[in-house]
Kinemage of the C-alpha trace (Angstrom):
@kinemage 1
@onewidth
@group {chain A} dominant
@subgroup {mainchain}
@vectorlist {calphas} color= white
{ca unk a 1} P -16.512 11.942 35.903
{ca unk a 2} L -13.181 12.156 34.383
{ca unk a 3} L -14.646 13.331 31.231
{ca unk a 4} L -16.187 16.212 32.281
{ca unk a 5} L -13.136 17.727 32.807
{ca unk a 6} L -12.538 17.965 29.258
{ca unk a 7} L -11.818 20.994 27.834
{ca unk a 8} L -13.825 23.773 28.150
{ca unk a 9} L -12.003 25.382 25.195
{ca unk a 10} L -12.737 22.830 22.696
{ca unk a 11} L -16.367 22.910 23.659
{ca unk a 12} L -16.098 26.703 22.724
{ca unk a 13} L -14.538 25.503 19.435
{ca unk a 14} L -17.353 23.374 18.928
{ca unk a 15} L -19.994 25.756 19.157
{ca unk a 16} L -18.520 28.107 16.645
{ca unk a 17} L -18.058 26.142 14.109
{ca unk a 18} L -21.444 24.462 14.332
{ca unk a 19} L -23.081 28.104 12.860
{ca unk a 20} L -20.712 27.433 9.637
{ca unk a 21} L -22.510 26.871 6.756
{ca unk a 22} L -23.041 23.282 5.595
{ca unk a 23} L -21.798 23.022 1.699
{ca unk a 24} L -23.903 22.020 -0.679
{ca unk a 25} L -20.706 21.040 -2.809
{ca unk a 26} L -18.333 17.800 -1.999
{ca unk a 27} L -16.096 18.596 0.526
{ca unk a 28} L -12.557 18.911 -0.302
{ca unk a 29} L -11.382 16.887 2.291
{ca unk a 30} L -13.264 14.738 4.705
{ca unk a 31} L -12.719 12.398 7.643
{ca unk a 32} L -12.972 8.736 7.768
{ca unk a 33} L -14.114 6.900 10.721
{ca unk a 34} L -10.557 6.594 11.840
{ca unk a 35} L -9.899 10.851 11.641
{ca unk a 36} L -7.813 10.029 8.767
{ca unk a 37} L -7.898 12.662 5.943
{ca unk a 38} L -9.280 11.689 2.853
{ca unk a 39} L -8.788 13.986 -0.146
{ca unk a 40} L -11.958 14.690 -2.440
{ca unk a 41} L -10.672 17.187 -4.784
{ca unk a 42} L -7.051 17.230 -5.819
{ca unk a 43} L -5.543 19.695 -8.335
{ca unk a 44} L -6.200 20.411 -11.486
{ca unk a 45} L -3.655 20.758 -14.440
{ca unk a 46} L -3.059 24.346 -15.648
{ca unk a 47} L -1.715 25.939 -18.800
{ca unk a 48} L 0.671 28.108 -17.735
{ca unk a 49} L 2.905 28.726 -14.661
{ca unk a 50} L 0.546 31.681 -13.298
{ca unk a 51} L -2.484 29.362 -13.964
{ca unk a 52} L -0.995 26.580 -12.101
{ca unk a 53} L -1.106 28.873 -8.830
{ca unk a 54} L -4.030 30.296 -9.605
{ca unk a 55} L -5.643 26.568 -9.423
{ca unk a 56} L -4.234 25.300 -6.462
{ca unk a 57} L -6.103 24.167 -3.694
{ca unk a 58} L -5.755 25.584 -0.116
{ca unk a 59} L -6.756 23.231 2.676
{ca unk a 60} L -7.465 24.796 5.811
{ca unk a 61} L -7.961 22.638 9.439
{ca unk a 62} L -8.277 23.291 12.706
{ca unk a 63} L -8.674 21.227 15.857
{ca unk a 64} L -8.687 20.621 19.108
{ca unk a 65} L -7.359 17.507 21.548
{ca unk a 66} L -7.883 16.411 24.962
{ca unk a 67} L -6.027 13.548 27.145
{ca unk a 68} L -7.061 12.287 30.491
{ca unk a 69} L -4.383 9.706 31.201
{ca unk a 70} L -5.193 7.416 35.213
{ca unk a 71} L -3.219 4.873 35.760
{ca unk a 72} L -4.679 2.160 38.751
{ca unk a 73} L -1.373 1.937 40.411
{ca unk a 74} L 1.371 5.309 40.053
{ca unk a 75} L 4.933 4.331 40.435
{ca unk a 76} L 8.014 6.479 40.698
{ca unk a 77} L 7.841 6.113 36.814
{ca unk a 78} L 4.382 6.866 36.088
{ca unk a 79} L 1.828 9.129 37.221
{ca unk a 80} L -1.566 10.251 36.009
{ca unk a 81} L -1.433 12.781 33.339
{ca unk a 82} L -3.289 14.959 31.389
{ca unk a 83} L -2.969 17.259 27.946
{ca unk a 84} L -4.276 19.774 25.743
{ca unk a 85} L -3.416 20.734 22.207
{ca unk a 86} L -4.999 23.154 19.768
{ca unk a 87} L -3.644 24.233 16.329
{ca unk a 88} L -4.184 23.676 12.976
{ca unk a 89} L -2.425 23.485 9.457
{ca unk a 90} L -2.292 25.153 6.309
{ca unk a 91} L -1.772 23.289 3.504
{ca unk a 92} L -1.087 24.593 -0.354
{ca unk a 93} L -0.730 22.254 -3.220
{ca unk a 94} L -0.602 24.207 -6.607
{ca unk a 95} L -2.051 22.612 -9.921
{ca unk a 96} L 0.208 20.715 -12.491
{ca unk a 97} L 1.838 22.426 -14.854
{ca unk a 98} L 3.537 20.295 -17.496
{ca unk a 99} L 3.177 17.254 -15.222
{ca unk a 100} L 4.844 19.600 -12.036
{ca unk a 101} L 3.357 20.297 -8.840
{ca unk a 102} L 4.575 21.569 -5.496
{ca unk a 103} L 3.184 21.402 -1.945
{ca unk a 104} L 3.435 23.267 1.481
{ca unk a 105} L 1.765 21.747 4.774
{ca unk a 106} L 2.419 24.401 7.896
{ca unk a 107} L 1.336 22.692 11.017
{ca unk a 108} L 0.633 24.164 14.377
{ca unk a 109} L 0.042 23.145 18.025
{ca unk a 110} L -0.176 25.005 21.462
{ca unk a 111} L -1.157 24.106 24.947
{ca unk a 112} L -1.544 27.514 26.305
{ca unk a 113} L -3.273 26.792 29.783
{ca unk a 114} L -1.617 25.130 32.962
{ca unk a 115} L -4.621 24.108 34.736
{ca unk a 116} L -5.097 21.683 31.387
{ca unk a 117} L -1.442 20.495 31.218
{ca unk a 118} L 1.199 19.135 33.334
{ca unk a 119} L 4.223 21.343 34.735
{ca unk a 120} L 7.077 21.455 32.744
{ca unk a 121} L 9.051 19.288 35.109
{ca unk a 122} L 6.541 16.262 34.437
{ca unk a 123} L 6.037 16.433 31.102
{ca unk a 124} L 8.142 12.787 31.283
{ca unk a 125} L 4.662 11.466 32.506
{ca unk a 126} L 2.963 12.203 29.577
{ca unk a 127} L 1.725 8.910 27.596
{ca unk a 128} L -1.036 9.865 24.451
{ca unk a 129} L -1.375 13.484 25.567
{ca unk a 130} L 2.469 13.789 24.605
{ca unk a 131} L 2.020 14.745 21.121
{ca unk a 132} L 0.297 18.147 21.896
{ca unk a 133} L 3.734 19.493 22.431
{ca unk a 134} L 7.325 18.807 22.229
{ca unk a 135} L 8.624 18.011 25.272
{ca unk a 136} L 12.050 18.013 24.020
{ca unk a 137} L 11.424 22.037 23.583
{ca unk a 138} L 10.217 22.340 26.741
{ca unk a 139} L 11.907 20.204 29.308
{ca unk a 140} L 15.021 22.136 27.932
{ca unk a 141} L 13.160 25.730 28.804
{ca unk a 142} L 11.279 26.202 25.450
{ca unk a 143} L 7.470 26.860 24.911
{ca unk a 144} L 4.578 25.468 24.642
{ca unk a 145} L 3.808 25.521 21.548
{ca unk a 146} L 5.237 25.066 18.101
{ca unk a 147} L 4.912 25.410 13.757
{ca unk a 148} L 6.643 22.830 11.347
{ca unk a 149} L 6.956 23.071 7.583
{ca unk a 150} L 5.841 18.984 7.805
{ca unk a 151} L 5.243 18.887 4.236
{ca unk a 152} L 7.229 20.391 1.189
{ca unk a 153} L 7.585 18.815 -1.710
{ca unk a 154} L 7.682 18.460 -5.723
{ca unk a 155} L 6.045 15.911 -7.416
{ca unk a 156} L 6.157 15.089 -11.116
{ca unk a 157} L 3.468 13.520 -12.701
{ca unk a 158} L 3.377 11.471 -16.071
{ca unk a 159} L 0.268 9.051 -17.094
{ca unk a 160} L 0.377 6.846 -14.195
{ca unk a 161} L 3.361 7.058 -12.965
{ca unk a 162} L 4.862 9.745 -10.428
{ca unk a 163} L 7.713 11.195 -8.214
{ca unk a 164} L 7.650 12.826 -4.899
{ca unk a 165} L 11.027 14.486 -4.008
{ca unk a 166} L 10.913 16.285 -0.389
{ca unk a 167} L 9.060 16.590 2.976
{ca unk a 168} L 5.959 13.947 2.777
{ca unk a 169} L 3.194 11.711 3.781
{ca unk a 170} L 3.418 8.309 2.804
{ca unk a 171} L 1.026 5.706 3.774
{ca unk a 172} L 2.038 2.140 4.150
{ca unk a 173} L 2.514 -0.917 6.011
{ca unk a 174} L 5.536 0.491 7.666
{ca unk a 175} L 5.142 3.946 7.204
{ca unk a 176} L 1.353 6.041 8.806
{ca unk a 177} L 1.227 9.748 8.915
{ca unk a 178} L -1.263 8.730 12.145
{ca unk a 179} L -2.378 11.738 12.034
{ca unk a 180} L -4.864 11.240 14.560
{ca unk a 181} L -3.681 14.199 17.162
{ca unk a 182} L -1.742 17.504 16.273
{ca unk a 183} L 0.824 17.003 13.830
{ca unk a 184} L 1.176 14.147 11.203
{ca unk a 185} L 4.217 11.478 10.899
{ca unk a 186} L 6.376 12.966 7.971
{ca unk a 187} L 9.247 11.748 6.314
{ca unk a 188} L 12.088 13.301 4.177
{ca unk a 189} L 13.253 11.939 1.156
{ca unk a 190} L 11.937 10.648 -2.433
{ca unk a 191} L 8.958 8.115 -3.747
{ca unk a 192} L 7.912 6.940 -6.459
{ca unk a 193} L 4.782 5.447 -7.613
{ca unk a 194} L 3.695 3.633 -10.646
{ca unk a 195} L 0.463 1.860 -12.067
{ca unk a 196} L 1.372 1.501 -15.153
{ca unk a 197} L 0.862 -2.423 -15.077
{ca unk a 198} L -2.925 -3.792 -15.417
{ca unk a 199} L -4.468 -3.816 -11.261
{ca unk a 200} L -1.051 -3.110 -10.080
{ca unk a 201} L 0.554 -0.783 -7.573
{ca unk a 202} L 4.264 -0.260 -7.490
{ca unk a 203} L 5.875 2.202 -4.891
{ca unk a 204} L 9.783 2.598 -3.763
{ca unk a 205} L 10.375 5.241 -1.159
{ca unk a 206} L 13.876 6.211 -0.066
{ca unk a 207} L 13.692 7.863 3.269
{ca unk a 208} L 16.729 10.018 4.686
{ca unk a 209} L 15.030 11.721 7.552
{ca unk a 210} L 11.543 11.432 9.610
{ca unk a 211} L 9.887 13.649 11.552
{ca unk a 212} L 7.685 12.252 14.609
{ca unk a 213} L 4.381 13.677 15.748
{ca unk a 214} L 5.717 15.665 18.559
{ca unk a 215} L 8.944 16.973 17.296
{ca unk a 216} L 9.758 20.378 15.734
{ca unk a 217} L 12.950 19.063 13.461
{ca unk a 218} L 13.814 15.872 10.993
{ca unk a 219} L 15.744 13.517 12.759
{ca unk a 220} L 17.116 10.282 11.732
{ca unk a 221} L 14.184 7.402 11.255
{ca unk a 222} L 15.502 4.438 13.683
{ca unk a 223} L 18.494 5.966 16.196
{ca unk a 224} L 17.527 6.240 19.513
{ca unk a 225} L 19.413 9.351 21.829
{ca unk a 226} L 20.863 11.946 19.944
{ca unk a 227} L 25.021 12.963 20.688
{ca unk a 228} L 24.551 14.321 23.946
{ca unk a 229} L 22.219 11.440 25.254
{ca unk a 230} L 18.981 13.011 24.960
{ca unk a 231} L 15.705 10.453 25.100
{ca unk a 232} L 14.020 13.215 23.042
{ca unk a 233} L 16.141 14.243 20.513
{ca unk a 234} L 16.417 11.613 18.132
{ca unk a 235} L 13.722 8.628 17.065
{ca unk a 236} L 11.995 8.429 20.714
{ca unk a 237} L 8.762 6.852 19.070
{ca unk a 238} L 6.555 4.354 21.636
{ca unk a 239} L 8.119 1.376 19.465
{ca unk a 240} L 11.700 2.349 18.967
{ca unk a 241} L 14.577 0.083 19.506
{ca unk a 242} L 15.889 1.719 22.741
{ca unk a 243} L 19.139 -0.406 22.145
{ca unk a 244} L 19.758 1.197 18.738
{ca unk a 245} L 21.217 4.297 20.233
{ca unk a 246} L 23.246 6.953 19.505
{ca unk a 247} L 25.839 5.598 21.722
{ca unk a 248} L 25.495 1.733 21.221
{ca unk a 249} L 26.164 2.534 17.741
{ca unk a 250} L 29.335 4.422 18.206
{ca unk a 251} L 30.378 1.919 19.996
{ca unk a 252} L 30.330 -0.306 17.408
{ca unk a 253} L 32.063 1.847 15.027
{ca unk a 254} L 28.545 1.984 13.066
{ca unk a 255} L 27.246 5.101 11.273
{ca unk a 256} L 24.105 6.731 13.108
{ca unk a 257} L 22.831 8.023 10.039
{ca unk a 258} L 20.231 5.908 8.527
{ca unk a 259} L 17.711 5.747 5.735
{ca unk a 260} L 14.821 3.344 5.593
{ca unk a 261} L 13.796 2.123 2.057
{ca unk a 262} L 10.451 1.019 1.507
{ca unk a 263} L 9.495 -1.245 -1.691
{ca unk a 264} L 5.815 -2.563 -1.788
{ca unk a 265} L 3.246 -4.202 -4.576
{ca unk a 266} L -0.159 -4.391 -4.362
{ca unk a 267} L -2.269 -6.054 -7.504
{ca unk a 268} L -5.530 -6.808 -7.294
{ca unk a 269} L -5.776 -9.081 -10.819
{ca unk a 270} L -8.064 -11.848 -9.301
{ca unk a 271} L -11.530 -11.180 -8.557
{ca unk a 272} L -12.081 -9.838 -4.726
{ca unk a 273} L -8.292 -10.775 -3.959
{ca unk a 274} L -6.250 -8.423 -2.896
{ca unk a 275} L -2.118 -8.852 -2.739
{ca unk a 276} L 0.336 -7.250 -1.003
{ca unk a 277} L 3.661 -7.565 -0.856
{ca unk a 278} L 6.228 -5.133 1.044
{ca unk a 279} L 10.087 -5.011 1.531
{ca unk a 280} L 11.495 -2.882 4.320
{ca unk a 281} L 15.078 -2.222 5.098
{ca unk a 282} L 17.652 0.039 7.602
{ca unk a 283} L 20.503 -0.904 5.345
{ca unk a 284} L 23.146 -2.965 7.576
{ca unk a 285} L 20.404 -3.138 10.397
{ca unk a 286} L 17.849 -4.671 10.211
{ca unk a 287} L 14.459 -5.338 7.170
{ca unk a 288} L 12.019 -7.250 6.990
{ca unk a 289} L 9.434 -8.823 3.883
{ca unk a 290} L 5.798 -9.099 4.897
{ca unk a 291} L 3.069 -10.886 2.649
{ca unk a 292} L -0.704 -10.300 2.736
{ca unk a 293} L -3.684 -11.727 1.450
{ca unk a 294} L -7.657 -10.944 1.480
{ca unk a 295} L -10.501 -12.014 -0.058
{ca unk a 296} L -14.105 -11.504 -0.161
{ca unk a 297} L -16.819 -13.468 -0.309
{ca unk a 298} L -20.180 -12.721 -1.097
{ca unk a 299} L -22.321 -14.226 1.121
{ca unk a 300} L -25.797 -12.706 -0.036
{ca unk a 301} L -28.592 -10.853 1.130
{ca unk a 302} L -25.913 -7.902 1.485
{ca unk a 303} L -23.571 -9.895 3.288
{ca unk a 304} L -19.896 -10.306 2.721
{ca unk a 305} L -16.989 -12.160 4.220
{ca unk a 306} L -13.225 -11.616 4.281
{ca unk a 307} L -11.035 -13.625 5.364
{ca unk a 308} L -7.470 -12.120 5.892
{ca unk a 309} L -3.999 -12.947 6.910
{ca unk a 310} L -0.647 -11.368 7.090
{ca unk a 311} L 3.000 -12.597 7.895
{ca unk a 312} L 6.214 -10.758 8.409
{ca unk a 313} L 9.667 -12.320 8.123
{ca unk a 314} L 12.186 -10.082 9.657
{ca unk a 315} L 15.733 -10.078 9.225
{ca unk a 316} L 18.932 -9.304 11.764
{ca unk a 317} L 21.411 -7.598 9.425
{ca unk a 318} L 23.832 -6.236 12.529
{ca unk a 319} L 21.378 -4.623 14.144
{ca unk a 320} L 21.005 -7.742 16.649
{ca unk a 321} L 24.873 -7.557 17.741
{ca unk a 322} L 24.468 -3.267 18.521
{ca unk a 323} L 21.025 -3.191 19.971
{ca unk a 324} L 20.093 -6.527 21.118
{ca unk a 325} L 16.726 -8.511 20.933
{ca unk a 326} L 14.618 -6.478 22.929
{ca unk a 327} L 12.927 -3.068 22.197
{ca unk a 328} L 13.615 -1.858 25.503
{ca unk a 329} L 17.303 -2.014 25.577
{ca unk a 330} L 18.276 -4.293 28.276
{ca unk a 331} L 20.163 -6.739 26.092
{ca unk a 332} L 22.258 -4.705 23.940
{ca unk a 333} L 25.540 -6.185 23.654
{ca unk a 334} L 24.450 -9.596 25.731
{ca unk a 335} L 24.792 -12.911 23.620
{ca unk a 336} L 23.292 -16.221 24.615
{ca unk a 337} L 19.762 -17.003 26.408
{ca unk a 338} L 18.719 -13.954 28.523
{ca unk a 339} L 15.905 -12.407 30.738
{ca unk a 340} L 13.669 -14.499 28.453
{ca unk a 341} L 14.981 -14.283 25.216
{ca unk a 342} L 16.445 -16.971 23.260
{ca unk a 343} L 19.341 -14.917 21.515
{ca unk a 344} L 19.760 -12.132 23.496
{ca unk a 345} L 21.466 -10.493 20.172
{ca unk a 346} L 19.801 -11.691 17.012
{ca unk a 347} L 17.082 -9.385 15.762
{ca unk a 348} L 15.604 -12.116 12.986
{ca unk a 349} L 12.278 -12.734 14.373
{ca unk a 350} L 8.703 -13.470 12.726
{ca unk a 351} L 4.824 -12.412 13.376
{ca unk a 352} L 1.942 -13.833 11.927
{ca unk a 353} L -1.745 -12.758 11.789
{ca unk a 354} L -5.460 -13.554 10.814
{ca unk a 355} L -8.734 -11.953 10.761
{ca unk a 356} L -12.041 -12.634 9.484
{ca unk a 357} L -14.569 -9.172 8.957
{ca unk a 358} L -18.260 -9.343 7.813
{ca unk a 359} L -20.064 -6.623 6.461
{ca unk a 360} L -23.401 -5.562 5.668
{ca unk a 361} L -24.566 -1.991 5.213
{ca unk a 362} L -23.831 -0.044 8.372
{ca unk a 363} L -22.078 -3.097 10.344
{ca unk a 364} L -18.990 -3.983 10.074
{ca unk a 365} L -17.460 -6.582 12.550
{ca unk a 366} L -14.426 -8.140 13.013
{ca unk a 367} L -12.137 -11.430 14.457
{ca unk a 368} L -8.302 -11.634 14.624
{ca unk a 369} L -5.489 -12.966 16.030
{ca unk a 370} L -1.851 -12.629 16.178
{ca unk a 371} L 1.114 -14.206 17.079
{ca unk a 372} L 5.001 -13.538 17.412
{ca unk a 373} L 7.635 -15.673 17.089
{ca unk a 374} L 9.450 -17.125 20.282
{ca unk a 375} L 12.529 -14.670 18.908
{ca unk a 376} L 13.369 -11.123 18.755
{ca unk a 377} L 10.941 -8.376 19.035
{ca unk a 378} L 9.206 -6.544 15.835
{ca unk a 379} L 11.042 -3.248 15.390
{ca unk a 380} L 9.130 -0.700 13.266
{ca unk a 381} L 8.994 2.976 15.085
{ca unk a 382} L 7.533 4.507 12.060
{ca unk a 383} L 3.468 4.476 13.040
{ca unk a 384} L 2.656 1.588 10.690
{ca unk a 385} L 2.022 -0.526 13.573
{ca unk a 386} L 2.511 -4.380 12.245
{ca unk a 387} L -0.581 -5.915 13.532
{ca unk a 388} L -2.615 -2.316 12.820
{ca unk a 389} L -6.103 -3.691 11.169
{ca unk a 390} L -5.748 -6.810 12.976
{ca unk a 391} L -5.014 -6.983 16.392
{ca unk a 392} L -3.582 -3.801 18.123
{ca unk a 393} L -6.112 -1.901 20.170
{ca unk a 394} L -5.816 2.194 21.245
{ca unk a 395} L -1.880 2.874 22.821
{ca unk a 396} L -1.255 -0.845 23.052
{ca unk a 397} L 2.056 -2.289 21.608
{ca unk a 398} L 1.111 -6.158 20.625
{ca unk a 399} L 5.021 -6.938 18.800
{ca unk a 400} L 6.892 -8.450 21.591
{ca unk a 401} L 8.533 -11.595 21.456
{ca unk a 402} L 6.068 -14.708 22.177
{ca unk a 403} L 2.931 -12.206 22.394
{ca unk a 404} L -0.477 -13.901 20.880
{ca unk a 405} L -3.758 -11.593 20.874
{ca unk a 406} L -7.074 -12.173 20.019
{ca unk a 407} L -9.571 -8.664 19.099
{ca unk a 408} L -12.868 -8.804 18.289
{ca unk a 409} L -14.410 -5.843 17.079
{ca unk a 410} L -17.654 -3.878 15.842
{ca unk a 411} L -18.395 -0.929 13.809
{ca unk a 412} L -21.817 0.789 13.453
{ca unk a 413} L -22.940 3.404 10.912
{ca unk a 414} L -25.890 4.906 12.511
{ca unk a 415} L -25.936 7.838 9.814
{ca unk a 416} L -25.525 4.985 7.352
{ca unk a 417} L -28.440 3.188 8.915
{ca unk a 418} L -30.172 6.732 8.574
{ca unk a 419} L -31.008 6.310 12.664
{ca unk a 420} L -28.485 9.137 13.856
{ca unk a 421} L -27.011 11.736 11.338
{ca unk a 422} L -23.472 11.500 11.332
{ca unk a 423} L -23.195 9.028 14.103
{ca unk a 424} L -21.066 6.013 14.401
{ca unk a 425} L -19.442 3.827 16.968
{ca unk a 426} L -16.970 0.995 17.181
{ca unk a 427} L -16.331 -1.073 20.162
{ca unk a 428} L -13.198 -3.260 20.612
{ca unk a 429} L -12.065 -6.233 23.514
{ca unk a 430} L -8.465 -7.130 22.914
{ca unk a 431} L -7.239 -10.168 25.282
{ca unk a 432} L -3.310 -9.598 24.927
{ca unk a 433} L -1.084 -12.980 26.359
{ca unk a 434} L 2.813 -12.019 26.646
{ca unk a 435} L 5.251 -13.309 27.690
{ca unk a 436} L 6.378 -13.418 31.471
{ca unk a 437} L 9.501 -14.361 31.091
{ca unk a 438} L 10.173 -11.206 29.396
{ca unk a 439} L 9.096 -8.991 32.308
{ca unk a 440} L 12.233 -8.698 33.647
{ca unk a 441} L 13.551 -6.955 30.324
{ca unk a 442} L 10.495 -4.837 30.521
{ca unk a 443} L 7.996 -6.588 28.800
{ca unk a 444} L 4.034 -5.938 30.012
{ca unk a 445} L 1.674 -8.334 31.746
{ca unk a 446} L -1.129 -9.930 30.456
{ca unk a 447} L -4.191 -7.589 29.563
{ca unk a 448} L -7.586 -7.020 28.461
{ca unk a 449} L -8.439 -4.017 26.875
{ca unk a 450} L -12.037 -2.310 25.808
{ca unk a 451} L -11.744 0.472 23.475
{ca unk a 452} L -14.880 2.510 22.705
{ca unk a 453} L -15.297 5.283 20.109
{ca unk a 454} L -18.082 7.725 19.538
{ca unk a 455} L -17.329 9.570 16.442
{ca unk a 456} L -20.049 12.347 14.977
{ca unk a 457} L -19.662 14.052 11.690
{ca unk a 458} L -21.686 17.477 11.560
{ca unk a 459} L -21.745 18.061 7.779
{ca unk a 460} L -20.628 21.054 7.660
{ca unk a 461} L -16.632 20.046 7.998
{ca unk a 462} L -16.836 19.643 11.467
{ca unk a 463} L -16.045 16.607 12.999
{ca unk a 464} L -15.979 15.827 16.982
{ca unk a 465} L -14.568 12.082 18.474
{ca unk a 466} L -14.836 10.746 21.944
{ca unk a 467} L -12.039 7.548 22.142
{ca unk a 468} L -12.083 5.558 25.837
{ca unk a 469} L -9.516 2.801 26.956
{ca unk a 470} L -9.890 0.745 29.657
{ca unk a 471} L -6.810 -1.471 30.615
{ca unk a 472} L -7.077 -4.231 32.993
{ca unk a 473} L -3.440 -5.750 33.252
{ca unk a 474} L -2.532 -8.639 35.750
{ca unk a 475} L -0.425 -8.015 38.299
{ca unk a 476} L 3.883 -8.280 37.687
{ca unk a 477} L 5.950 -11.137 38.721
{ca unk a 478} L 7.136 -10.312 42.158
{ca unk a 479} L 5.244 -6.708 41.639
{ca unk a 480} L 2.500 -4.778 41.420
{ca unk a 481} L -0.163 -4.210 38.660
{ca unk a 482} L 1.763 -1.575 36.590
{ca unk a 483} L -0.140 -2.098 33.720
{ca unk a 484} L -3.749 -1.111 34.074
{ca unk a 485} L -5.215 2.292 33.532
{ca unk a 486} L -8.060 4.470 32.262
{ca unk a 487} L -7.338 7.163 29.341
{ca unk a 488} L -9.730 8.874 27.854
{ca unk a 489} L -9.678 11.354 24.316
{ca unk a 490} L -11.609 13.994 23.176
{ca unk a 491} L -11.185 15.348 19.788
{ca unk a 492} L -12.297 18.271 17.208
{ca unk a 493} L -11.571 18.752 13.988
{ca unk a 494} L -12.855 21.791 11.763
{ca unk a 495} L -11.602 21.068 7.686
{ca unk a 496} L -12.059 24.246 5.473
């Protein structure tokens, strides 16, 4: 029944834009089955500097997204929640004019009604619904809603090879937009991209800045707290190092100003393999150097096979000593073996993964597993998720020390399988083993989770998604079951 309360508002939406002409044309942009954006028609080049604006491309969305968070047991910590966004952006990219281009994304979101939101003075509650807004802006008196200049930037194109200098969107192991709700992942700073070599993709990416889902300003990309010890005023991602703080850093007579560089390869010279290589670093913090491999087979008869694996060394370069070995916090400045951990202040730490996915036509379906090293915790708050594509189900965070999951997942096409236009569905069991002995510094208990989506695409740019997570955790050491809960999405999108 909890669905029903969605909102009546996006319904409304809904119905609108379902009287909008289909296109007879390729969309600009369209939605994969993940609501990721893909990009159809890019600009042109143009003669002159008038021409060049004359050509751009204007990319209009708007949408619409509903949370219904239940937990089975509220604490004094947690308590049911539930959120409401609707916005849009605006984005302008002009054509390329002797190899130049420059491009403006404004984004927009609002939660204008209180019987759809929580009070101001709970906003602390919120878990996925928390990126409709910023509660930074309102917990200190601000509004509800909120616009961002997320993307502005120059690029500078030359045969294969090109520069980015500016606000951006850059896709990568470490690095996700996940724009999935209101507002994208951005970052600030400069890439460059080259492909220049035969099957072979080189990027570097120098990033002084990032700007989280939910916030309204750049802030720096791994310190948590800002000066005056606000949670929500500095990197306050899901997956942030709570021990790299503002103050913890201080402390140590360390700079809190950090960039994050980003160098990664990807050549696919061998027949149906696929290589990847990336470097990630916090200079005089912490990086890491991850390695991944897939290949397909073809089985016949329209089947294929690909097998996959990943690994990711990660390195303590100081970061250990400040912050500690656990994302939550609780061991900065500890040393020795503590509340679980084997080196309560060394960040170097390892995770590995597998996964097998078959494939034919409309089915796709898919085995993995993953497992952390007895160590430190995986530290990457910058929405690449390190077991994403393998292992990590809807909210869950699978990158604690000594945490092995298994997932199993399938995908139907049902427009693919011309049965229902548009349709398609994916349905996901994740069996997620952590570590007790961790519990005391705030790690989870053991849980199962079954993720469902419903995802329909209209054809005529409008898109609607229905995403349900059901959490069944095991019960604490010496506690109660504060794991376990119900949350449930609802999600439009309108691309024009």
């Amino acid at each position: 029944m909890q669905l029903l309360k969605l909102s009546a508002v996006g319904v409304l939406i809904c119905a609108l834009s379902m009287v909008a002409n289909a296109s007879e044309n390729k969309p600009k942009r369209e939605l994969k089955n993940n609501m990721m954006v893909k990009i159809n028609i890019k600009p042109k080049s143009a003669d002159t500097i008038e021409d060049a604006f004359k050509k751009g491309i204007f990319y209009g969305r708007l949408r619409a997204n509903d949370f219904i968070w239940d937990w089975k047991n509220e604490t004094t910590k947690t308590k049911d929640n539930k959120a409401l966004g609707l916005g849009g952006s605006m984005i302008y990219q002009t054509a390329f004019y002797r190899g130049l281009s420059a491009k403006a994304g404004l984004y927009y979101t609002s939660s204008p009604f209180s019987c759809l939101r929580e009070d101001a003075s709970d906003v602390k509650y919120l878990k996925a619904g928390k990126d409709t807004i910023s509660r930074y802006q309102v917990a200190n008196g601000g509004a509800w809603s909120y616009a961002v200049l997320a993307q502005a930037n120059i690029e500078y194109k030359y045969s294969k090879t090109q520069l980015r200098v500016g606000r951006q969107i850059f896709e990568s192991f470490l690095t996700k937009s996940n724009d999935t709700k209101m507002i994208p992942n951005t970052f600030e700073g400069y890439t460059f991209q080259t492909k220049e070599l035969a099957n072979t993709r080189i990027r570097v990416a120098y990033f002084t800045a990032q700007k989280l889902r939910d916030h309204t300003t750049f802030h720096d990309v791994l310190t948590f707290k800002n000066s005056a010890g606000e949670s929500w005023g500095n990197n306050d991602d899901s997956a942030v190092h709570k021990g790299l703080s503002y103050a913890n850093f201080k402390a140590a007579g360390k700079d809190v100003h950090h960039e994050l560089i980003i160098v990664d390869a990807q050549n696919k010279s061998l027949k149906n393999l696929k290589v990847n290589v990336t470097y990630g670093a916090v200079p005089d913090v912490i990086s890491s150097l991850t390695g991944e491999l897939n290949y397909k087979i073809d089985l016949g008869s329209g089947y294929s096979l690909t097998p996959g694996a990943r690994y990711m060394q990660q390195f303590d370069n100081g970061g250990g000593k400040i912050g500690g070995a656990s994302l939550k916090g609780k061991l900065a400045g500890k040393r020795g073996a503590l509340l679980g951990y084997k080196d309560a202040n060394s960040l170097n730490s390892s995770i590995w993964m597998a996964r097998l996915v078959l494939k034919k036509g409309p089915l796709k379906a898919k085995v993995g597993y993953s497992a952390v090293a007895d160590a430190a915790d995986i530290v990457a708050p910058w929405r690449g998720f390190p077991t994403g594509g393998y292992t990590r189900a809807m909210g869950q965070y699978n990158w604690y020390a000594n945490t092995k999951t298994w997932d199993i997942e399938a995908n139907y096409d049902f427009d693919k399988a011309e049965l229902i236009t548009g349709f398609s569905a994916m349905l996901r069991y994740a069996m997620q083993n952590f570590d007790a002995a961790k519990q005391v510094a705030g790690v989870q208990a053991d849980s199962n989770v079954v993720q469902i989506d419903l995802r329909e695409n209209f054809k005529n740019g409008l898109y609607a998604k229905v995403r349900i997570g059901l959490v069944n955790a095991d019960r604490r050491v010496g506690s109660i079951d504060k794991d376990s809960y119900n949350e449930y999405r609802f999600e439009l999108n309108y691309l024009f």
